[in-house]
C-alpha positions, 0 to 999 in steps of 0.5 A: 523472470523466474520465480525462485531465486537463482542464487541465494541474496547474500547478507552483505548485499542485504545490509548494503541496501539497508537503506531508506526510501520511498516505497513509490505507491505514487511518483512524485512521493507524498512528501512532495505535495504542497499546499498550493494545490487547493480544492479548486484544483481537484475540482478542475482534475474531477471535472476534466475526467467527467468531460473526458471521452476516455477517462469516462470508460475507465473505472474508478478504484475507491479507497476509504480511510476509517480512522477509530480503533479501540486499542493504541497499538504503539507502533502504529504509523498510521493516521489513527484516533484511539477511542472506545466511544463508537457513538463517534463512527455514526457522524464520521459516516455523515461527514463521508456522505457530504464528500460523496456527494461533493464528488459525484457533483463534479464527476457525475452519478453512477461512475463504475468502480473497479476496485475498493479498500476499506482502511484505516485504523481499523474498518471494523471499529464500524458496527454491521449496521454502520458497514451496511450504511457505508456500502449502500452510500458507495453503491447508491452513488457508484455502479461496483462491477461484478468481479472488481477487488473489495477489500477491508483491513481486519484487525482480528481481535474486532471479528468473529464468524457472524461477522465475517458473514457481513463482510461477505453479504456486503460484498467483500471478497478479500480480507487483510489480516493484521497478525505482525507477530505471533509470539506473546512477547512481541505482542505484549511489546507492542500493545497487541495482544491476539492469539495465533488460535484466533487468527488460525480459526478466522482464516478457516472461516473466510475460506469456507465462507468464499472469500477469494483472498486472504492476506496476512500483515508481518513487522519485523524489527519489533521490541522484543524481536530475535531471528529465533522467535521470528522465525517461529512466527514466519512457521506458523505463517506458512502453516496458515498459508494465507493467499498473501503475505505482506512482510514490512520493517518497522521504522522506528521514527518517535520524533514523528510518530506519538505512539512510537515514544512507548517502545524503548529503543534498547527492546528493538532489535540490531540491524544485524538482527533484522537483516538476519530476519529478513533473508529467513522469511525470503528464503522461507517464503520461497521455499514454501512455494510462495511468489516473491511480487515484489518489495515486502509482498509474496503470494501464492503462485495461483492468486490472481497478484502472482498471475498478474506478475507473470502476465506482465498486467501488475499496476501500483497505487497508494494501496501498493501492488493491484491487479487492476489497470492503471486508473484513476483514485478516489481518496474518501475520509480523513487523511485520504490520498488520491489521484485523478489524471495528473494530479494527486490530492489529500485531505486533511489530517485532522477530524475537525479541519476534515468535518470544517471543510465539508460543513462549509461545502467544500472537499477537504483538500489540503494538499497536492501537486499537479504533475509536470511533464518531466515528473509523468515520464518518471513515473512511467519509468519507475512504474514500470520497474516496479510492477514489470521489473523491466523497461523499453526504452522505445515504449517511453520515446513513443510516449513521451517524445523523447531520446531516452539515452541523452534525457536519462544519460545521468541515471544509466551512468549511476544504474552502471554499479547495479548492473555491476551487482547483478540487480540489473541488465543494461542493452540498447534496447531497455533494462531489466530486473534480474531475478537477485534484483527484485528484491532491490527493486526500490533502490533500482527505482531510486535511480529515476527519482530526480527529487530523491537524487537532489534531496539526500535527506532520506530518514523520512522515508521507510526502510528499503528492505 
């Protein structure tokens, strides 16, 4: 696959598949677990990886959910408590040591790690000294290999360059920048204020400190939003040229989300106006030499996300596109999502059901789901469209044991109109991703999705585009 767009992606193509749908950071998608999985069934996942030969070798990614921030930034989808009382950070951080050690109780000390992401909320609400007590927690209970991926989430307006030298004495190698929009309007809107100037001179200051990557947070379709003053923003982007931009659509869902009730329906742009938006920061983006990975990412033709594509070696998880192999994921805090064999698992939602479980001993495992058979082979197929945009039909049949014409027959006569459209090829021996289609890789990959196609209800589920 190449890595420009052969033809430009054309409006109407664009507001035909304005639709919603699970971004398949896993398969079955969250809204599919259930309560029936219980902490027992994650202790039975843990404790079969540790007697496991070959999951043994494998190494862990970490992720760590830290749920504070100051301020209420009112489009925030995100499992968040808004306080300015950082007194609350010290206890958070004993309860995440009980569930460390509930954890290496059942799969043993020293499991090596590969790759770790702090998020949240905002990961800097933690002082220095309280990110040194969560490091060393991690690294005394977990071996963190040299030259894994350590990432923390950075809300700018918590940061300066003696921070930024924390992050890097504690470990940290990647910085996710917060920015969503850089025009004083937008920000006011949406109860964030931050100067661009701020993001610019931290952004200098990671580089000359060494860090590998930086990566940049974009919302379109916020109150207050034209195509001209987006535009602007996408501009200075490319100025900052960050190693990587995640560009997302804002979902408008206040009947789900508190926060959102504060912003007026009337401030959020058209749809018009977001698909306008959208194709200019595609084209723009491209046009400045970026790599479209896939969904709402781009990176920078040398960093190591823009390799892994090329290379055929991307992977996905709850965190989105990675570089590391396919393994096995340790959800830590509050609200935290995991995955170990063929289960996944989340924790509870709330600071005092989570502190109740880990008071009694137990981990806070609210929910869950235990794969089927027919629910692994999906996933192996709409993984590999995601991170790969193309599948052997072969390499599934080996795998799985079984014909992949007659299991699928349903979903290759539907994948007939995409096909039609350009967005995919179609032989005997698999399908393939055109160059137009990966920017439609979600709707390819709702072809496969069998709970999608007997559930229409898709307005729970973000944007596609």
């Amino acid at each position: 696959m190449t890595e420009s767009v052969a033809e430009p992606i054309s409006e109407s193509l664009i507001r035909q598949y304005d639709v919603s749908g699970p971004r398949y950071t896993s398969y079955p998608t969250a809204d599919r677990f259930v309560e029936a999985f219980t902490s027992q069934d994650y202790i039975l996942a843990l404790e079969q990886r540790r007697s496991g030969a070959a999951a043994l070798a494998l190494p862990l990614s970490l992720y760590v959910h830290i749920p504070f921030c100051e301020s209420l930034c009112y489009y925030c989808a995100c499992n968040k408590i808004i306080t300015k009382h950082h007194d609350r950070a010290a206890a958070y951080l004993r309860y995440l040591s009980r569930e460390i050690d509930l954890h290496v109780k059942h799969l043993g000390q020293g499991q090596v790690v590969s790759q770790l992401h702090l998020g949240g909320g905002s990961p800097t609400f933690l002082s220095d000294d309280e990110l040194r007590e969560l490091m060393h927690m991690l690294g005394r209970n977990f071996s963190l290999m040299p030259g894994g991926e350590y990432s923390i989430e950075i809300d700018p307006r918590t940061i300066d360059e003696n921070r930024l030298d924390t992050l890097a004495e504690l470990g940290f190698n990647r910085l996710s920048f917060g920015v969503q929009d850089f025009d004083p309007a937008v920000q006011k809107a949406v109860h964030r204020i931050q100067p661009a100037e701020q993001v610019f001179a931290l952004v200098a200051a990671a580089r000359q400190k060494g860090f590998e990557s930086v990566n940049a947070d974009l919302i379109y379709g916020l109150p207050e939003q034209t195509p001209e003053s987006f535009e602007r923003t996408i501009s200075q982007i490319i100025e900052l040229r960050p190693d990587r931009i995640a560009l997302y659509a804002y979902a408008h869902l206040p009947e789900r989300f508190k926060p959102q009730r504060r912003i007026s329906s009337v401030e959020i742009p058209t749809g018009a106006a977001k698909v306008s938006m959208l194709a200019q920061s595609m084209a723009a983006f491209l046009a400045a030499g970026y790599v479209y990975i896939g969904m709402d990412h781009f990176a920078l033709p040398e960093d190591s996300l823009a390799v892994a594509k090329r290379q055929g070696r991307l992977h996905r998880n709850f965190q989105g596109y990675s570089t590391q192999p396919d393994c096995d994921l340790i959800g830590l805090g509050v609200s935290s999502i995991g995955r170990v064999g063929a289960t996944y698992s989340q924790n509870a939602k709330t600071l005092e059901e989570y502190y109740d479980f880990l008071d009694q001993g137990q981990f806070p495992v609210v929910r869950g789901l235990a794969l089927t058979r027919d629910d692994l082979v999906r996933r192996a197929v709409i993984m590999a469209l995601m991170c790969q945009g193309r599948l052997s039909f072969e390499s599934i049949e080996l795998a799985y044991l079984i014909d992949f014409k007659q299991y699928f027959h349903k979903e290759l006569e539907i994948l007939q109109t995409q096909v039609e459209q350009g967005l995919v090829s179609l032989d005997d021996t698999g399908i393939q991703v055109t160059v137009k289609g990966w920017f439609f890789v979600r709707a390819v990959a709702m072809v496969f999705d069998c709970y999608l196609q007997t559930d229409r209800t898709r307005a729970k589920f973000s944007k596609i585009l």
